[in-house]
C-alpha positions in Angstrom: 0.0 0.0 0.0 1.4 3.5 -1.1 2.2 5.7 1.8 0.0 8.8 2.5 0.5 12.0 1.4 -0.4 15.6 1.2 -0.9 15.4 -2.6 -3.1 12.9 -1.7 -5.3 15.1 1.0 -5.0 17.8 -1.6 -7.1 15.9 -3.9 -9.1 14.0 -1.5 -10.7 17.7 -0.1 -10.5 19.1 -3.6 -8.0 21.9 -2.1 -6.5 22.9 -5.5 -10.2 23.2 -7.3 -12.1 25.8 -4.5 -8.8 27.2 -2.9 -6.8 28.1 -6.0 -4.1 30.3 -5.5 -4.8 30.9 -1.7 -4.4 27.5 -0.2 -2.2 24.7 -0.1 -0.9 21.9 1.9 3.0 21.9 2.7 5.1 19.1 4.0 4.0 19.1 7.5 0.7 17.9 6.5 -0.7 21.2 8.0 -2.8 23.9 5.5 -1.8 26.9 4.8 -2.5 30.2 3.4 -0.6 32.2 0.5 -2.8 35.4 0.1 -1.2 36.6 -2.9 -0.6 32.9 -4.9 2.7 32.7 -4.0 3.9 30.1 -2.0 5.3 29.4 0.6 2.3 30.4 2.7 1.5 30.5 6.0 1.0 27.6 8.3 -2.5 27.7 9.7 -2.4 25.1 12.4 1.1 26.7 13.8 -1.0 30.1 13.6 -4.3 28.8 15.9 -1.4 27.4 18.1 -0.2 30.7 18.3 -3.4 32.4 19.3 -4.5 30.0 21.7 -1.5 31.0 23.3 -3.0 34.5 23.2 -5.4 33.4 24.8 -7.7 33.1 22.0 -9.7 29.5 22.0 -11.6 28.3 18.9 -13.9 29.3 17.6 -11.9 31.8 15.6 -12.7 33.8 12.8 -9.1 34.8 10.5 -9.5 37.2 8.1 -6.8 37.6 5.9 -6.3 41.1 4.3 -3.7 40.7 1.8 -6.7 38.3 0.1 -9.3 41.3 0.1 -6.3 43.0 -1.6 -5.7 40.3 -3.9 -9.7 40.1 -5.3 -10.0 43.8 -5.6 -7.0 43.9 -7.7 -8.2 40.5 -9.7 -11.6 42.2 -10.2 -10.4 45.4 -11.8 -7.2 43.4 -13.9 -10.3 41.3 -15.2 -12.2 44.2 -16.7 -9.5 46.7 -17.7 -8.0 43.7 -19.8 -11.5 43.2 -20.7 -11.8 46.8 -22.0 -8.4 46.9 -23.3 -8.9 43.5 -25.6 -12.7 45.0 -27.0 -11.3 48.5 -27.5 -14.4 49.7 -25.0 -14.8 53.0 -25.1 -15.6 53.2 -21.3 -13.9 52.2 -17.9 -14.9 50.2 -14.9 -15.8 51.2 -11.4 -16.2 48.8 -8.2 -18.9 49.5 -6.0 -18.8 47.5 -2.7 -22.2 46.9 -1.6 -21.8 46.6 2.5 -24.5 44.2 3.7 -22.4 41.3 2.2 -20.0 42.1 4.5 -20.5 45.5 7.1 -17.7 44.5 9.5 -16.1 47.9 10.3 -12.2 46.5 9.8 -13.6 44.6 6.3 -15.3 47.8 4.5 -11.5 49.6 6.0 -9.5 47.3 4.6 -11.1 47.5 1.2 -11.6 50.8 0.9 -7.8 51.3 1.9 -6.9 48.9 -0.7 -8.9 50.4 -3.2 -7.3 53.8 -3.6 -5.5 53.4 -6.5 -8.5 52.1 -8.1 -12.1 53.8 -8.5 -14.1 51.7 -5.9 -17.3 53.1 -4.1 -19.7 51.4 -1.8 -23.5 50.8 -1.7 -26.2 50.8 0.6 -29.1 48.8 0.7 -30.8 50.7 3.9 -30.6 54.0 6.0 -27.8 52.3 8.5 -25.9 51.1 5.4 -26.0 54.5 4.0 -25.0 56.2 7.3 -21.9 54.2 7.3 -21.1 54.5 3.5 -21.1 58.6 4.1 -19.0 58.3 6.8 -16.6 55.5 5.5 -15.7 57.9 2.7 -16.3 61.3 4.1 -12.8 62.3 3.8 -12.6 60.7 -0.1 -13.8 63.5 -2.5 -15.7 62.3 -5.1 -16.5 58.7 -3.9 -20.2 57.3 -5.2 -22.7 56.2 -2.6 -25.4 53.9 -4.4 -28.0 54.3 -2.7 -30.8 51.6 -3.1 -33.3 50.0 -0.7 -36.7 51.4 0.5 -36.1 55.1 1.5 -38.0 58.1 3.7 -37.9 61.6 3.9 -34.5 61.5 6.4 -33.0 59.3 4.2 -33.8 61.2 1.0 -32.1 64.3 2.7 -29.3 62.6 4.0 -28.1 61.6 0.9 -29.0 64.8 -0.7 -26.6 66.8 1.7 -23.8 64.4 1.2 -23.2 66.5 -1.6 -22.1 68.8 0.1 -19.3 67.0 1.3 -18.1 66.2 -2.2 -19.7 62.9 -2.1 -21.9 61.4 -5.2 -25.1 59.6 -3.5 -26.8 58.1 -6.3 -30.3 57.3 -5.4 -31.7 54.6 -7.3 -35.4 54.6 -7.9 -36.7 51.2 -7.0 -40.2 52.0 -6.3 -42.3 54.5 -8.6 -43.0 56.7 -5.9 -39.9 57.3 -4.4 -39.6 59.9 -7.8 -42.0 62.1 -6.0 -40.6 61.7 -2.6 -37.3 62.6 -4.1 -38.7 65.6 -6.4 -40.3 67.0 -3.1 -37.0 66.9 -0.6 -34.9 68.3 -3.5 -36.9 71.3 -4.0 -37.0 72.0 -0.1 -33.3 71.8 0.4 -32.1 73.4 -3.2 -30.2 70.6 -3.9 -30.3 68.7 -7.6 -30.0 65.0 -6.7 -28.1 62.4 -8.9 -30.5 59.6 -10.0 -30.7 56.1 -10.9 -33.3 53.6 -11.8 -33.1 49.7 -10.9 -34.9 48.0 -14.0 -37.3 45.0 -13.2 -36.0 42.9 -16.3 -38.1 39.9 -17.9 -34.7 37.4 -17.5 -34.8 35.7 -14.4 -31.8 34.5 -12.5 -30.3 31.0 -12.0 -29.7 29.4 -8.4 -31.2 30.0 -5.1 -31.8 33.7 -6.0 -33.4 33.0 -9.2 -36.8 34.9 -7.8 -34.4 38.2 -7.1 -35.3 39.3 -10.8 -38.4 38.8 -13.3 -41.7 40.2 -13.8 -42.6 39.4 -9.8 -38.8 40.8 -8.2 -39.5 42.4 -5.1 -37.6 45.5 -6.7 -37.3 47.6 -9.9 -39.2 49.6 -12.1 -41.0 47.6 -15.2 -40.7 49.3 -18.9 -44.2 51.4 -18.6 -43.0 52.7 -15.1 -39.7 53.6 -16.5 -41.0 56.0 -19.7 -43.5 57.5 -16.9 -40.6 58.2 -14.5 -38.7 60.0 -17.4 -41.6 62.1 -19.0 -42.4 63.1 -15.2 -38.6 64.3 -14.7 -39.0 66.2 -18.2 -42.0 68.1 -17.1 -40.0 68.8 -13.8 -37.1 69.6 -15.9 -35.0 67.3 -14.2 -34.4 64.9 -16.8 -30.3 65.8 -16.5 -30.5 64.2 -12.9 -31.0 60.5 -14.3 -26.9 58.9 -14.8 -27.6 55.8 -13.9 -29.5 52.4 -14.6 -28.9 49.6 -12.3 -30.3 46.3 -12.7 -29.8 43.0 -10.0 -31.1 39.3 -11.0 -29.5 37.7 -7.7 -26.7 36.5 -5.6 -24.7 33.9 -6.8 -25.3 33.6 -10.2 -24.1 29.8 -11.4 -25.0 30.3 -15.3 -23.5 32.5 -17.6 -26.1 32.1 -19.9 -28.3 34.2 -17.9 -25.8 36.8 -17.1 -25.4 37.3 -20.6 -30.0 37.5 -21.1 -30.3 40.0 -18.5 -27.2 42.0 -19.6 -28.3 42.3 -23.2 -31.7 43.2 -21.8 -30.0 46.0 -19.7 -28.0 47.2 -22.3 -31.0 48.3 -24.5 -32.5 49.8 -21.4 -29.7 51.7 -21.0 -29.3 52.9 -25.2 -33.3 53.6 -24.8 -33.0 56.0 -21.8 -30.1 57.5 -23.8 -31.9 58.3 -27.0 -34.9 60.0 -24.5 -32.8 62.7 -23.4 -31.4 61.2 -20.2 -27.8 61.9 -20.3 -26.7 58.3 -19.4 -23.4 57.9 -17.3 -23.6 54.5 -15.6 -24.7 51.4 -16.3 -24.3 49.1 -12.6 -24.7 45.7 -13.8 -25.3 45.0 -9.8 -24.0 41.5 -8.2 -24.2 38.1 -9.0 -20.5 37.8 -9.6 -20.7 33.8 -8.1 -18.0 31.9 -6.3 -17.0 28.2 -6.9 -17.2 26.5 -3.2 -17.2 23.2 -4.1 -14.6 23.6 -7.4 -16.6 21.4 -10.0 -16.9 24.7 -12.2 -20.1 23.7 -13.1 -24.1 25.8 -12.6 -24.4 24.3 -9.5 -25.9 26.2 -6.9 -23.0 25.8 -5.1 -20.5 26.5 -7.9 -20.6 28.3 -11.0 -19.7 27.5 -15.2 -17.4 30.6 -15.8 -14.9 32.5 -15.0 -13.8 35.9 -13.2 -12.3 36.8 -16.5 -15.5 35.2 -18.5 -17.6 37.8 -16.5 -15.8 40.5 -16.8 -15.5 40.2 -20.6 -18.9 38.9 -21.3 -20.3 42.3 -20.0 -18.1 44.5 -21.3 -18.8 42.6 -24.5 -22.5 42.4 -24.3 -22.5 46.2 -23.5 -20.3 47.0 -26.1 -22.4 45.7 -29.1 -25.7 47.0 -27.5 -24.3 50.7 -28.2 -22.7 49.9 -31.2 -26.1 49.6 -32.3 -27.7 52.3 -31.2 -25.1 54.3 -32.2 -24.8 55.8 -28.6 -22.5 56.7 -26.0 -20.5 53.6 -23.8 -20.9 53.9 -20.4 -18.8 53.5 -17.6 -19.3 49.9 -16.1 -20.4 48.8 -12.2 -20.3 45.9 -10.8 -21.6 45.3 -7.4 -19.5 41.8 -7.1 -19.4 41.7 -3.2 -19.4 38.0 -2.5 -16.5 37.3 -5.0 -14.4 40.3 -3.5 -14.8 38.7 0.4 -15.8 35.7 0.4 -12.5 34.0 0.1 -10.6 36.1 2.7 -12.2 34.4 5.8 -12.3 31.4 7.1 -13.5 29.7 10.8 -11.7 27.4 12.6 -13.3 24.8 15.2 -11.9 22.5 17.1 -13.3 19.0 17.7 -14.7 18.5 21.4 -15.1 14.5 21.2 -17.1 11.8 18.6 -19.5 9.3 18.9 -17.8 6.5 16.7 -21.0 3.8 15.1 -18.0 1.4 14.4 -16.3 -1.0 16.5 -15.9 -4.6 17.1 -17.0 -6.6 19.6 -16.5 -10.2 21.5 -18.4 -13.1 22.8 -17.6 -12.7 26.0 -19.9 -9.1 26.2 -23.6 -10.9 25.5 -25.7 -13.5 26.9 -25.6 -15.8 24.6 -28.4 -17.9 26.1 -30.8 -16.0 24.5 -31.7 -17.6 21.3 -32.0 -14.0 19.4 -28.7 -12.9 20.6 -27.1 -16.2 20.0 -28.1 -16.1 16.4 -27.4 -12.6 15.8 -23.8 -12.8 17.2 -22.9 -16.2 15.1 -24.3 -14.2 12.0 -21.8 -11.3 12.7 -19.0 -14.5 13.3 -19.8 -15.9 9.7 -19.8 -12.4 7.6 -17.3 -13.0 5.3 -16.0 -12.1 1.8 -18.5 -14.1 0.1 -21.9 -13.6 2.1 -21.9 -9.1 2.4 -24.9 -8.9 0.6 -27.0 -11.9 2.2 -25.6 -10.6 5.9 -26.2 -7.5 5.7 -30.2 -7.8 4.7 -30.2 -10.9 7.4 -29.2 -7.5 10.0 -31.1 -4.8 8.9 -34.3 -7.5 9.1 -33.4 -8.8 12.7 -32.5 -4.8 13.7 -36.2 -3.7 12.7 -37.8 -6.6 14.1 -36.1 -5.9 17.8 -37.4 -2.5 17.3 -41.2 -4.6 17.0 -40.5 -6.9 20.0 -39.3 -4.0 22.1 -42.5 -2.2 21.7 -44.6 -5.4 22.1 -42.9 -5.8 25.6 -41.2 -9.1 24.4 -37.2 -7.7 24.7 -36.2 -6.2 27.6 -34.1 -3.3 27.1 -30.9 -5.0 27.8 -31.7 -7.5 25.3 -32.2 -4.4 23.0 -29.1 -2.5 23.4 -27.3 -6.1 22.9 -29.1 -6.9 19.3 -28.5 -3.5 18.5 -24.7 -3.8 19.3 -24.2 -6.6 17.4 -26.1 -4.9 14.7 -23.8 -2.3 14.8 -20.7 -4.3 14.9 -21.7 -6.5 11.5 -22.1 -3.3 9.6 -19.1 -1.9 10.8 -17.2 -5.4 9.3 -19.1 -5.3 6.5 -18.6 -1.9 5.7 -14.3 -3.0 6.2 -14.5 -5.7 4.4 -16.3 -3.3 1.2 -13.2 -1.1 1.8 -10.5 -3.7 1.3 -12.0 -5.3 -1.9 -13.2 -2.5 -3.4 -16.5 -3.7 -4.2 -19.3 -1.8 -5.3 -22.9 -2.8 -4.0 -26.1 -0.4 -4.5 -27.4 -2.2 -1.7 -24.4 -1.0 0.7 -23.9 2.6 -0.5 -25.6 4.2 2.6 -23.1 2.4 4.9 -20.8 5.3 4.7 -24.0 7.5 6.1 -25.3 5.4 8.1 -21.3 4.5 10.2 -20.6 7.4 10.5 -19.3 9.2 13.4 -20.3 12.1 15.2 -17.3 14.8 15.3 -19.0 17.2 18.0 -17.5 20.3 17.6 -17.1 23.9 19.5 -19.2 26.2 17.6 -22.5 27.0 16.3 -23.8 26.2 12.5 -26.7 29.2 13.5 -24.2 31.3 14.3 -21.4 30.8 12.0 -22.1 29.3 8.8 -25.8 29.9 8.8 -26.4 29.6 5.2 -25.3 26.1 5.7 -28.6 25.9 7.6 -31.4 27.9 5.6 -29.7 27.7 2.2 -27.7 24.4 2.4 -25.1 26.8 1.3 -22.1 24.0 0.7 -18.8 25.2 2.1 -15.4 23.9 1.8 -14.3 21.8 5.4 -11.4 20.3 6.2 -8.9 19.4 8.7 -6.4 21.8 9.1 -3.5 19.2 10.2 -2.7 15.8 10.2 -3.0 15.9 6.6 0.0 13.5 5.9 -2.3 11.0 7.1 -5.1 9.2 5.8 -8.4 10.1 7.0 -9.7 6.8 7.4 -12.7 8.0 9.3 -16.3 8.8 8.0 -18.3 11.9 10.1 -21.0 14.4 10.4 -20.4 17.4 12.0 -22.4 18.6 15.1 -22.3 21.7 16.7 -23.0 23.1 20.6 -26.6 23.7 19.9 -29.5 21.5 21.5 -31.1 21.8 17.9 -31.0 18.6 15.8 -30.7 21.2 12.7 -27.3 22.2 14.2 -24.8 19.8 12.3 -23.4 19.5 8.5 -24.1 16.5 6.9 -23.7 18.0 3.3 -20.1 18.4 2.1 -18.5 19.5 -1.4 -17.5 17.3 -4.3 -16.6 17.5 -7.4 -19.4 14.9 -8.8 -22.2 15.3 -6.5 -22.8 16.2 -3.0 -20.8 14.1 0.0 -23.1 13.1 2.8 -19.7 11.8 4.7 -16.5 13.8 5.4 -13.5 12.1 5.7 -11.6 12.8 8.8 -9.2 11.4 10.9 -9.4 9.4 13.8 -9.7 11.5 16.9 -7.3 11.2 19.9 -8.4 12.1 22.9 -6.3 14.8 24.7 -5.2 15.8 21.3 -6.3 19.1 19.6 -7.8 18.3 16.5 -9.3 21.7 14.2 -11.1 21.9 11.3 -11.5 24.6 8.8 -14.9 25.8 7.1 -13.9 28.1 4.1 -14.6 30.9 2.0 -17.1 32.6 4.8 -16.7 36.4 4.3 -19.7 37.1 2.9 -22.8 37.1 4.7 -22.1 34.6 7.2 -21.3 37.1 10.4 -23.7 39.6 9.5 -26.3 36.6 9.4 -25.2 35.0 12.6 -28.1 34.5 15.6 -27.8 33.6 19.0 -29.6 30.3 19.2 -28.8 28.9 22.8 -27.4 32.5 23.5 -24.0 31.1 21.4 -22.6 34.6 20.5 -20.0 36.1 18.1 -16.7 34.3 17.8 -12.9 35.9 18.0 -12.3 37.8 15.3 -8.4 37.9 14.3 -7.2 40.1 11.2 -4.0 39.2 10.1 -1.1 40.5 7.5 0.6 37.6 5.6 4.3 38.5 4.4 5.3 34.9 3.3 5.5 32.4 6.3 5.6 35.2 8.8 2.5 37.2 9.8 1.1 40.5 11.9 -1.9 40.6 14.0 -3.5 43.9 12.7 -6.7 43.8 14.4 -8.2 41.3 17.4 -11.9 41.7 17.8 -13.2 39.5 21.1 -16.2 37.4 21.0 -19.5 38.0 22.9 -18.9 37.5 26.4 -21.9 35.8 28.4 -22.8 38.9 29.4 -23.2 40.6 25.7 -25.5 38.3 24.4 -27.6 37.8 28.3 -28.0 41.8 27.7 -29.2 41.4 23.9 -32.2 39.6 25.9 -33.2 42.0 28.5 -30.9 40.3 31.4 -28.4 42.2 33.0 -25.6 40.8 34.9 -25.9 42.8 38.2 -29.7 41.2 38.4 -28.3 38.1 37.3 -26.0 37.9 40.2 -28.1 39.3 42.9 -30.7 37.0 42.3 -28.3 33.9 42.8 -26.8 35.4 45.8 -30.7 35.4 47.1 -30.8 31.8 46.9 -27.8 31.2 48.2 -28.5 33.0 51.4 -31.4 31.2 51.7 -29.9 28.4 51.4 -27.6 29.4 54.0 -30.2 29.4 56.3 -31.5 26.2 55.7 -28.3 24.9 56.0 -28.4 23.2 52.7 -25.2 24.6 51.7 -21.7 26.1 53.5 -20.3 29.7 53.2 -17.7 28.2 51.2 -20.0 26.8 49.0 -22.1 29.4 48.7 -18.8 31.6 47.8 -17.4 29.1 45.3 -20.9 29.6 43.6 -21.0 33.2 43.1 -17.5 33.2 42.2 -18.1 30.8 39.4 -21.2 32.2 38.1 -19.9 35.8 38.6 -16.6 34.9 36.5 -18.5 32.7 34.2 -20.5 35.9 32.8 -17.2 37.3 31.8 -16.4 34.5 29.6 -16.7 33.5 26.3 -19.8 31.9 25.1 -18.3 28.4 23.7 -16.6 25.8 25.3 -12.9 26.1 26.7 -11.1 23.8 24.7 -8.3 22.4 27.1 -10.7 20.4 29.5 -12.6 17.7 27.0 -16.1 17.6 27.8 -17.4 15.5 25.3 -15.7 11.5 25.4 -15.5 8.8 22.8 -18.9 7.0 22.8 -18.5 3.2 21.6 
């Protein structure tokens, strides 16, 4: 048998497919991280080491600028090549839209990285916009898209952002909002900047597919269009309209239909032009998708093209729409949040203990004078190479009918647990003995599923990866270490939570989706992490506090080669923070236990010592972090 290696984990958890250029396995076995493609990168395990010696326990959230830096840049190559190889007579503009990502150090770091490009950011609400004006108060010149349902505040908000040097472009999404914004303007003497989101007819592809078409919760259709431009003539505001935006979804996996509802756009666009608007932008919105799972296919989980195929498929599309109408090029906006962040974070959990469904057994652990149990266990002595198929139905059949005679009052519930064992036990040689020869049985496909073990971990799925829960969002997972070894293991993934949703048994592949991860086995005592990738987007913002689990440890971190700077540390929700998000404050908290323990006291059901030790623990606890402390196990091997 050939000897394990990382080239071998690097195939087995598709690493080269979803993590190109940014992650690799070296020597050690151990993952790590090369923000800017170049290797060699930093070791991730040795890195969690290091923190936890900071005093910062998993869960952990890394965020790696120099990858932020990395997509902006990749972004705008793609479409200034794009430009450059169609001879567009145009240029390209980034606009970050913040709800994929509002983290105060994330919308920083980009915005720092973007000054030597033209980036701006967009705002889907009033908060979003408040932060936007102030994120680039100082930047003269910077656009502020501003979309989402608006008021009277928020329509003068923007307005006087001009007067900081700012461009707010409001974006009509509701036929209304033209008067609203026609009414504010005239009371503060301010000519706003103006944009309209076009409903289009082409609908998107994925989970988002309902985000466009005739029914899109947003957008103007093409009669409410002509009547928002004949108003803003009478008004003689027709020069306020620049922009047309248009959004068909998140995570567009086709580029088929990126290319329908840009062509679609496009003529919107030439059409407002020849009616007098004078036409500046076109903001081809998001969509922008990211491959998680590597198979570069449409997915919902993956996508059929390319950064580069995007970028040059809508400069392309663009291109030929005002070729025909014989009409100005405008400059190009993308609001390609998910691909710019996604990739830069990551969360690391470490495994708390597993409940392992395979194992072998002896004669000397039943009572074998019990006919049932005498049979069953000489069927599990018998399974060889020859009989899989014939054992394995005679052991599902005698497992569903102790199930019967249990509930019939005929097994006792020691005779139960013993069928059941032995049940257990012939699957788990069956399932060995499939492994060694290779065999392939349709009947036996679920034994994977059905073995494997339960790696509990120290996080929250509601919390953390969220999508993973109301999306069945895939993400990349893996172990971080120990990856010069085979994972001979088969597991599920459960998190803190007392909610049976709070696991991930759905994992990335290349051909279809695994119900199984492969890990390895785990050693009590032992730290053992895993890694759930490409998180940036949406994930934190999305986060809830199911069994009061709060925020984890942030950690933002500058990669320069193997060596690396902590830029930024942002604590997790103490016990505290997230008790307070509920209405329960810690000095009430405390006085009420220090109630009962004085009457206690008196009762003389407890000492002072004890009563001390109590306050002390819960006092302290309050302080603490919301997830488990990972040096003192509390979960053991169940067998």
């Amino acid at each position: 048998m050939n000897e394990w290696t990382s080239e071998k984990s690097e195939e087995l958890y598709n690493v080269k497919l979803w993590g190109s250029p940014y992650f690799s396995i070296n020597g050690e076995g151990h993952l790590e991280v090369s923000p800017q493609g170049k290797r060699p990168g930093l070791d991730i395990y040795n890195l969690v080491e290091d923190l936890k010696k900071r005093g910062l326990e998993p869960p952990l959230v890394l965020r790696f600028s120099d990858i932020l830096a990395h997509r902006l840049k990749k972004l705008h190559n793609c479409f200034n090549e794009a430009i450059a190889t169609h001879k567009y007579e145009g240029s390209y503009q980034s606009i970050y839209p913040i709800k994929v990502n509002q983290q105060k150090h994330v919308v920083e770091e980009l915005l720092h990285f973007a000054k030597e490009y033209t980036c701006g950011l967009e705002a889907g609400s009033k908060p979003e916009m408040l932060i936007a004006l102030s994120m680039l108060s100082t930047q003269k010149g910077s656009l502020i898209i501003c979309n989402g349902y608006k008021d009277s505040e928020y329509l003068e908000t923007a307005l006087l952002a001009q007067k900081l040097g700012l461009q707010p472009i409001i974006v009509l999404e509701r036929y209304y909002e033209l008067d609203m914004v026609t009414e504010v303007s005239a009371r503060l003497g301010i000519s706003p900047i103006l944009g309209i989101r076009a409903r289009l007819s082409c609908k998107g592809s994925g989970k988002w597919a309902d985000s466009s078409g005739d029914r899109a919760k947003f957008g103007l259709n093409a009669a409410e269009i002509i009547d928002v431009v004949e108003k803003l003539k009478k008004n003689n505001m027709l020069d306020c309209l620049q922009l047309l935006h248009f959004h068909i979804g998140s995570q567009i996996t086709d580029i088929k239909t990126i290319k329908e509802a840009l062509n679609e756009a496009s003529y919107f666009y030439a059409e407002l032009l020849m009616m007098g608007a004078p036409m500046k932008y076109l903001d081809v919105g998001g969509g922008l998708g990211v491959d998680y799972d590597g198979s570069e296919s449409n997915f919902h989980s993956s996508k059929n093209y390319s950064m580069e195929a995007y970028a040059a498929d809508v400069v392309a599309t663009i291109q030929t729409a005002c070729k025909e109408k014989n009409c100005a090029y405008p400059i190009i906006m993308s609001e390609s949040g998910r691909a710019l962040v996604a990739h830069h974070s990551m969360v690391i959990i470490n495994v708390l203990g597993v409940e392992d469904m395979e194992f072998d057994i002896t004669e000397k652990e039943f009572d074998l004078t019990n006919d049932t149990i005498r049979d069953l266990y000489q069927t599990y002595v018998r399974i060889n190479d020859d009989n899989l198929l014939e054992t394995y139905n005679d052991v599902i059949q005698a497992k569903s009918e102790s199930l019967s005679l249990f509930s019939l009052g005929y097994l006792s519930l020691k005779e139960r647990g013993q069928i059941e064992k032995i049940c257990w036990a012939s699957l788990s040689k069956i399932k060995k003995i499939v492994k060694r020869l290779e065999l392939k049985f349709d009947e036996l496909e679920d034994l994977d599923r059905t073995l494997a073990g339960n790696y509990y971990c120290n996080f929250s799925v509601f919390q953390s990866i969220p999508d993973s829960w109301a999306l069945k969002q895939l993400f990349p997972i893996m172990p971080i270490h120990r990856l010069n070894e085979e994972a001979t293991e088969r597991g599920i993934i459960s998190d803190l939570t007392c909610d049976s949703d709070g696991k991930i048994d759905q994992f990335i592949d290349v051909r279809d989706v695994k119900r199984v991860l492969p890990l390895h086995k785990w050693k009590e005592g032992e730290p053992y992490f895993l890694g759930i990738f490409l998180t940036g987007a949406y994930q934190e913002i999305m986060g809830d506090y199911h069994n009061l689990f709060g925020a984890t440890h942030a950690v933002h971190l500058h990669v320069n080669g193997d060596g690396y700077k902590v830029e930024h540390v942002i604590e997790g929700d103490s016990m505290t923070e997230v008790m307070n998000s509920v209405e329960y404050e810690r000095a009430h908290l405390i006085e009420a236990v220090r109630r009962a323990t004085e009457a206690s006291l008196l009762e003389k059901q407890m000492t002072i010592e004890e009563s001390r030790l109590l306050l002390k623990h819960y006092s302290e606890s309050l302080m603490r972090y919301t997830y488990l402390n990972s040096r003192k196990n509390n979960f053991a091997v169940v067998e």
